[in-house]
N, C-alpha and C positions, 0 to 999 in steps of 0.2 A: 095329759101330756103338755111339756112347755117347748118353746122353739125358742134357741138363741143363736143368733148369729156373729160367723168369723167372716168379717170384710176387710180385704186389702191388707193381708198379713208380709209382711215381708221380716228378712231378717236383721231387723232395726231393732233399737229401743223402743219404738211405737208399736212396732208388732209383740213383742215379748210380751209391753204392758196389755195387750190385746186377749193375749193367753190369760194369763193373770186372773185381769176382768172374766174370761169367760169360766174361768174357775172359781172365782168369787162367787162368781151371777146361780153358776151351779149348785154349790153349797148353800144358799141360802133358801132354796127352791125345796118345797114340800110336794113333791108329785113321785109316779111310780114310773115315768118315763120321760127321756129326756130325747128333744130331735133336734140334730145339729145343721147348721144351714151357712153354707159356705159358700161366697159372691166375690166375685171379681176378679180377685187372686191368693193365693196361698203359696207363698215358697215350701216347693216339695220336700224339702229337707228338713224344715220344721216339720212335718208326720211323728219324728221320732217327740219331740214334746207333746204335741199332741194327741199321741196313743199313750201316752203318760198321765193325762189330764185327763183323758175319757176312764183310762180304769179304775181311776181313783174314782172318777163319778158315778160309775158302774159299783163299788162297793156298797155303794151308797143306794142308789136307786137300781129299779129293776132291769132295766132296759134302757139302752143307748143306740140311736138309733142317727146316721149321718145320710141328708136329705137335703135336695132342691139345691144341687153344687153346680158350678156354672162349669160349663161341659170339657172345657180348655185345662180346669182343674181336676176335674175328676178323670180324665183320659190319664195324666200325669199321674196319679192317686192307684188308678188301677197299672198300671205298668210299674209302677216301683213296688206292689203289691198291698200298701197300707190298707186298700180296701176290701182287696178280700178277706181282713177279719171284720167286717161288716155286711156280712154277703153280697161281698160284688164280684162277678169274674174277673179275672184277673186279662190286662191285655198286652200282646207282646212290645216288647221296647225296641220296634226297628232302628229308631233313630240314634239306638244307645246315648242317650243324655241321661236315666237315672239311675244309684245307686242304692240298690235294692235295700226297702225297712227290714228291720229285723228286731224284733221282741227277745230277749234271749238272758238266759237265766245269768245269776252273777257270775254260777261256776263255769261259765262256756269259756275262760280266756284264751283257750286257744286256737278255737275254733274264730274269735274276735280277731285275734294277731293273724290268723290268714285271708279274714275278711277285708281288713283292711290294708293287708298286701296286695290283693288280687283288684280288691275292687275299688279302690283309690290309688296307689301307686303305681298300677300296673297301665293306669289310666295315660293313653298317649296325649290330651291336650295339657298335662303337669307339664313345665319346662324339663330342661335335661338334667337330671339328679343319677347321680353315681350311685352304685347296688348299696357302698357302705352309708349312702348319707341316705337313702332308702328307707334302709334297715335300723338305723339313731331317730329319723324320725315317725316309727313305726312302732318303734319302744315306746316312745313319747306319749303316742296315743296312745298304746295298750296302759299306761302307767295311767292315764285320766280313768280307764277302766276299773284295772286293779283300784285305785284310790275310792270308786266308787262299790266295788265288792266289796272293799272294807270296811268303808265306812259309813253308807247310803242306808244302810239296812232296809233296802229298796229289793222289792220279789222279781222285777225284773228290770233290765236297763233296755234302754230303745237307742236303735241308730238308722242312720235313714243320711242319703247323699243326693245333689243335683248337679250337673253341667248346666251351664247357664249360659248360650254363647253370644247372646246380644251382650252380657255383662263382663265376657271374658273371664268367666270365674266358675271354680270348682269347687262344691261348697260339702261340707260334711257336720253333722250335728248328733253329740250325745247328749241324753238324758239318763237319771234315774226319776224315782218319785220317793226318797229317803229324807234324810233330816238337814242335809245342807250344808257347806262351809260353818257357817254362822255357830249353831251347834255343838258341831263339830271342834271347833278351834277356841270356843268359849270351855267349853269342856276341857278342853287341854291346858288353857290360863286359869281357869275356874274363876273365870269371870267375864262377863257380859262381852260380848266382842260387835263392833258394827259387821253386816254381812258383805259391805264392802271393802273394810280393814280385814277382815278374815278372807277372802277372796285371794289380797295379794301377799299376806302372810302366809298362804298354804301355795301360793307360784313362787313364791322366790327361794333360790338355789339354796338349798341349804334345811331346809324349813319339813319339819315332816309332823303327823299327830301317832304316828304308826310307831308303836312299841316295842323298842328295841332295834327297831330298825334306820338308818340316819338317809337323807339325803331329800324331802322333799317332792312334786309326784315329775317331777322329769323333765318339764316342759322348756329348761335354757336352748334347747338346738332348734327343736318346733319351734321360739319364740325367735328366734335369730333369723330362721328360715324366713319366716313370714314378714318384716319387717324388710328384709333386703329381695323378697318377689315382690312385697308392697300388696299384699295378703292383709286376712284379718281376722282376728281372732274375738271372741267373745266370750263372756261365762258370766252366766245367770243362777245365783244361788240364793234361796229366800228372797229376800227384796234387793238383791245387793247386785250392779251392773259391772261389771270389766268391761273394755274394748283397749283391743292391743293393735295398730295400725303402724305405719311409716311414720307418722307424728309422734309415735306413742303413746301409752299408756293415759287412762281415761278411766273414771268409775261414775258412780249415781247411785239413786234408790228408787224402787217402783213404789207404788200406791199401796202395794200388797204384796203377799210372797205368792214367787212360785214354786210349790210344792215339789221340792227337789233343786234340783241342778242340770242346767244346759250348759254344753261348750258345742260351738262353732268355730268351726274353721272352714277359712275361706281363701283360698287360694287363685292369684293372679295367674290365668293360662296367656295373656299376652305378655309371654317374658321371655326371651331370646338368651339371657342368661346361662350357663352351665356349672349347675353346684354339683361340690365334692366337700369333702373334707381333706382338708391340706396342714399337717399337725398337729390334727386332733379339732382344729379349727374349721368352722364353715367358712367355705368359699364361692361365691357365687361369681367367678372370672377365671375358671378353669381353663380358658383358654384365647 
């Protein structure tokens, strides 16, 4: 047995390269079981990357096994559910702050598009958004979905959400464990692409790798939204970083890939704002 541990993960660039490493650390590792050891903190909403990174290491060796969690995490772990697929009972969410993991095949979309009406929009610390601008940015995510059915060739996708109210933020995270922007959009030019130039070549309007079909995977109203709550968004595909803020747009490259694709989004709950759409247009001054 090896033990490696995940300290003080949040959802930064530090913590992403965190994953990473601890996917590196795993793959290199000759043993028939592996026991994970998790201290200080973990943002809950990374689970969905991290049950992504444990099953790939699970193909691999025999047994995964997650141990010796500092108890503020693991209470948080068992209430969103991520631990009872490691046999832990599961414990109620009195305080509703998390948005429950879910492991879920690629063909689930529908059952996804009301996961994420019910259990992020439906959430009362969002600012005040109107049922139609709701429902555009609902598509939005389901499209990061769809993008990942199609092209991830990932056996399942993970999502996983937290309320954070020291932080005033509302945070929600997908993964698959597939082949990545990078891949992906090189395949399409048929030739070499950086995984951070393919990142924003597959977010901009217009931009699509999908066959026959035009438009791109959706993200202008999500990206608009976010930038005028002063939200945040991010996408982690092989080695390649986005970070989409009120400043703008930002990329990087990690040490190593991660096996797949994460997007985050992070929404500001201290926003007084009331968005609609007003000519097709997002409005965040409805009144």
């Amino acid at each position: 047995m090896k033990t490696v541990m995940l300290d003080n993960i949040h959802s930064d660039f530090d913590g992403y390269q965190k994953l990473i490493n601890l996917n590196e650390e795993a793959k290199s590792l000759w043993v028939d079981s592996l026991d994970v050891k998790i201290k200080q903190w973990f943002d809950a909403n990374l689970a969905a990357a991290l049950g992504g990174i444990l099953d790939g290491i699970e193909k691999d060796l025999n047994t995964v096994r997650i141990d010796h969690i500092n108890d503020s995490v693991k209470k948080i772990l068992q209430k969103n559910g991520f631990l009872a697929h490691f046999g832990y009972p599961s414990v109620l969410d009195t305080n509703n702050t998390t948005i429950k993991y879910l492991k879920l095949k690629p063909t689930d979309t529908r059952f996804f598009h009301q996961y994420v009406l019910n259990e992020l929009f439906n959430r009362s610390e969002l600012p005040s958004i109107s049922n139609d601008l709701k429902k555009k940015m609902a598509e939005s995510i389901y499209e990061i979905f769809v993008n990942a059915q199609i092209h991830s060739n990932s056996d399942f996708i993970y999502t996983c959400g937290q309320y954070f109210p020291k932080r005033a933020s509302l945070v929600l995270t997908i993964s698959d464990t597939g082949v990545g922007f990078k891949n992906t959009v090189s395949k399409r030019f048929n030739r070499a692409i950086p995984a951070d130039k393919a990142i924003l070549w597959a977010i901009s309007a217009g931009n699509t790798t999908k066959t026959d079909i035009s438009g791109g995977i959706g993200l202008a109203i999500l990206k608009e939204f976010i930038i005028q709550n002063k939200g945040e968004m991010q996408i982690i595909s092989n080695d390649g970083y986005y970070n989409l803020d009120e400043n703008g747009e930002k990329t990087g490259n990690f040490a190593a890939e991660y096996p797949g694709t994460i997007v985050t989004m992070k929404f500001n709950t201290n926003d007084s704002s009331c968005y609609g759409i007003i000519d097709g247009n997002l409005s965040g001054d409805l009144f």
